[in-house]
N, C-alpha and C positions, 0 to 999 in steps of 0.2 A: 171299422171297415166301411169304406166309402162305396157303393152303390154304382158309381160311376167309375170305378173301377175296372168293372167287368161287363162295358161298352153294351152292347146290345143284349148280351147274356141277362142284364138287371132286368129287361122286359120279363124276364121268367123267374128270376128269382122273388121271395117273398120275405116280405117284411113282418110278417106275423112270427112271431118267437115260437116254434115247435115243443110242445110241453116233453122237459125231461123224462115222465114215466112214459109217456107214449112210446118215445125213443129206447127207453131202457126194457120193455115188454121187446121190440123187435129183437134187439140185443142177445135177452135168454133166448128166444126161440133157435138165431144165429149160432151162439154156444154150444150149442147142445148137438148142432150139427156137426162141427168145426169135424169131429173125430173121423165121419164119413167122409168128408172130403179133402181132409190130407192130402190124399194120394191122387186126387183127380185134375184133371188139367181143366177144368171151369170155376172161375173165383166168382164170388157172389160178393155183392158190397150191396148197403145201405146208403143212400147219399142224402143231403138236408137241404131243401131251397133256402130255408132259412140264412144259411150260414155258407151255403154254396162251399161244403167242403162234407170228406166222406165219412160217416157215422161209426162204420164196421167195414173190413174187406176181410174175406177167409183166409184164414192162416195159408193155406197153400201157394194161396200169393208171392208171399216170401221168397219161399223155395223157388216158384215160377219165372218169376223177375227179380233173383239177385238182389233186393231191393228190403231194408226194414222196416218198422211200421212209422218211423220219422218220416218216410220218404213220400208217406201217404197223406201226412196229415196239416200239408198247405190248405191251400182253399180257392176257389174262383179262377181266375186266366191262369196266376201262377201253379196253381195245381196242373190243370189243364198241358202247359207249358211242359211240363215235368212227364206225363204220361204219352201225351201224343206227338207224333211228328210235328215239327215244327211249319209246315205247310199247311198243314191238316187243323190245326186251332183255332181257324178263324171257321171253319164248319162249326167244329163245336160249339164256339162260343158266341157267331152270331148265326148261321144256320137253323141250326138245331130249333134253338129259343123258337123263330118264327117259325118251323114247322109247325111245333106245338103250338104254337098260339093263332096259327092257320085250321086246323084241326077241333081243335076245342072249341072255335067259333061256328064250326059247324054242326053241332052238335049239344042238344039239350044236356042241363046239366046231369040227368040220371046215367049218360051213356058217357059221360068224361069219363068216368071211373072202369069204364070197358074196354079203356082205349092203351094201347103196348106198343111200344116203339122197339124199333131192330134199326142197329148202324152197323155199315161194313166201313173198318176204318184200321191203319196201322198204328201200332204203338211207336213211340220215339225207338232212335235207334239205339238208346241206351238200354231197354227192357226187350227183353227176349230177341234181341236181332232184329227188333221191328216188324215182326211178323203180324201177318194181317190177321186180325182178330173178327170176331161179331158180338156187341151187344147187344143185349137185350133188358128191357127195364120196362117196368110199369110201376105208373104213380100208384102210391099205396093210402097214401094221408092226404086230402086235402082241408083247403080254411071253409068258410061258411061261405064264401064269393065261387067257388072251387078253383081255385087257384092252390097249385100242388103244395106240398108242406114236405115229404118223403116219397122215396122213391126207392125200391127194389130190384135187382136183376142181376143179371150173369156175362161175363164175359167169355168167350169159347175161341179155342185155336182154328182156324176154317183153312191154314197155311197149305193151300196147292199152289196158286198164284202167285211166285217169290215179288212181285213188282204189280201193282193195277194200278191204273193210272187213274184211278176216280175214287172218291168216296162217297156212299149211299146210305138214303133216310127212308126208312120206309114205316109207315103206323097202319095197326090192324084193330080193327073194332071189334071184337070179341058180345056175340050177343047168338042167345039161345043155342048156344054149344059149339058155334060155327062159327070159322075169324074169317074175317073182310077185309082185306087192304085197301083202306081208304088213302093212303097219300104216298105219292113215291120221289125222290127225288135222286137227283145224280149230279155232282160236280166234276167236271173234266179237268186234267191238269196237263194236256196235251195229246198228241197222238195217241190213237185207239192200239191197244195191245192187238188188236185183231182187224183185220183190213172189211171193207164193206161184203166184199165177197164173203170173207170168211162169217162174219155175223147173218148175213142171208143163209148158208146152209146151216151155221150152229141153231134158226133159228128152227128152219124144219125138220132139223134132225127134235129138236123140242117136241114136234108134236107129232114125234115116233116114226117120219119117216126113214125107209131104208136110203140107202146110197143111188139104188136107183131111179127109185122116184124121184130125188133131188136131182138127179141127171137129167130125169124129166122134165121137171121142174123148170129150172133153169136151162131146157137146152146146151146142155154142155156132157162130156163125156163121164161113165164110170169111173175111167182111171181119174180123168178131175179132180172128181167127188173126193176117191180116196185120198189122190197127192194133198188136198185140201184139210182132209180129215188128219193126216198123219201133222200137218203143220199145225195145226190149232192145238195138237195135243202136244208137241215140239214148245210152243209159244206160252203153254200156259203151263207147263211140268203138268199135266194132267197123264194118268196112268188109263182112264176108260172115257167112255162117250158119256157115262153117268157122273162122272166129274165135270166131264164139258159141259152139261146141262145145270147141273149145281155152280157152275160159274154162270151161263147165262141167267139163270133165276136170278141170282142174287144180283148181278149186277143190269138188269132194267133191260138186257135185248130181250127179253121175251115178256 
């Protein structure tokens, strides 16, 4: 398996071979869970720099994405390929890389290891209708450079937004009990699902105003607000304001 393979992604992957008991310790601990999470809609995987391909995914998986455990066990782009939207790949696989390695440059080596990544991103339209997922993952192993060797995390259904037009990166540093978002990032794939207007009120309704203060606000009427309010929740299949805001969090307007 050639390095160059997997274009900018190789910036991240690691050449140090990941000792099999190490990998086979995460392995039992995953086993043993498998039973609890059967029935749950968040699949957990183990993934390898080494080998840029995936260690363990939770049996629920299966069931989740139609998909058997062949279908998991490519490696590098073409894995990638197989799982994500095909628009979406070149985040992954050159994005991503230089986040982390934007991140990690900032930071002594005691604090790498503090540091968890979250993507808001869709699966290909072959696995679960493409529904917009979020991971989560934090390096678990690194080599003696700390350059990552394994990595851990979850993937979770977050589907109110049938269509978003961006896909987002964001890393938290995890230190003395408290997480920190140190990096955010956001790639546009065209028109904003929500108009500037509309992102202006989603963003003060964020920080708990009512209707009429944003009338205030912006100088504009009540009924505005509301005709405004009922379209954003129209645009995005959102059911509350507290979904609307769980879309702005996660996607960078606020």
């Amino acid at each position: 398996m050639s390095q160059s393979d997997f274009g900018i992604m190789s910036e991240l992957s690691n050449s140090h071979p990941v000792d099999q008991s190490l990998i086979e310790s995460y392995l039992e601990k995953y086993r043993g869970l498998d039973n609890f999470m059967e029935k749950g809609q968040t699949i957990h995987f183990l993934f390898n720099y080494n080998t840029l391909s995936i260690e363990y995914i939770s049996q629920n998986a299966f069931g989740l994405t139609r998909k058997d455990q062949e279908f998991f066990s490519g490696s590098g782009e073409s894995l990638m390929k197989k799982i994500f939207r095909a628009k979406d790949v070149h985040f992954i696989t050159d994005e991503i890389p230089k986040a982390f390695q934007a991140v990690r440059e900032r930071y002594q080596h005691d604090e790498i290891e503090n540091l968890s990544f979250q993507i808001f991103i869709r699966l290909s339209e072959d696995l679960c209708g493409g529904r917009n997922k979020v991971f989560q993952y934090q390096v678990v192993e690194f080599d003696e450079s700390k350059k990552p060797l394994l990595c851990m995390g979850s993937v979770s259904d977050v589907s109110f937004a049938t269509e978003p037009q961006y896909v987002s990166i964001a890393a938290s540093l995890l230190k003395d009990g408290d997480s920190e978002i140190v990096f955010q990032q956001r790639l546009n794939y065209g028109d904003e699902i929500l108009s500037n207007r509309e992102i202006q009120i989603v963003r003060l309704l964020v920080e708990g105003n009512t209707s009429q203060d944003v009338a205030d606000e912006l100088s504009i009427s009540v009924k505005t607000v509301n005709n405004h309010r009922q379209n954003i929740l129209r645009k995005l299949g959102a059911k509350s304001t507290s979904e609307v805001i769980r879309y702005a969090v996660m996607r960078g307007h606020y």
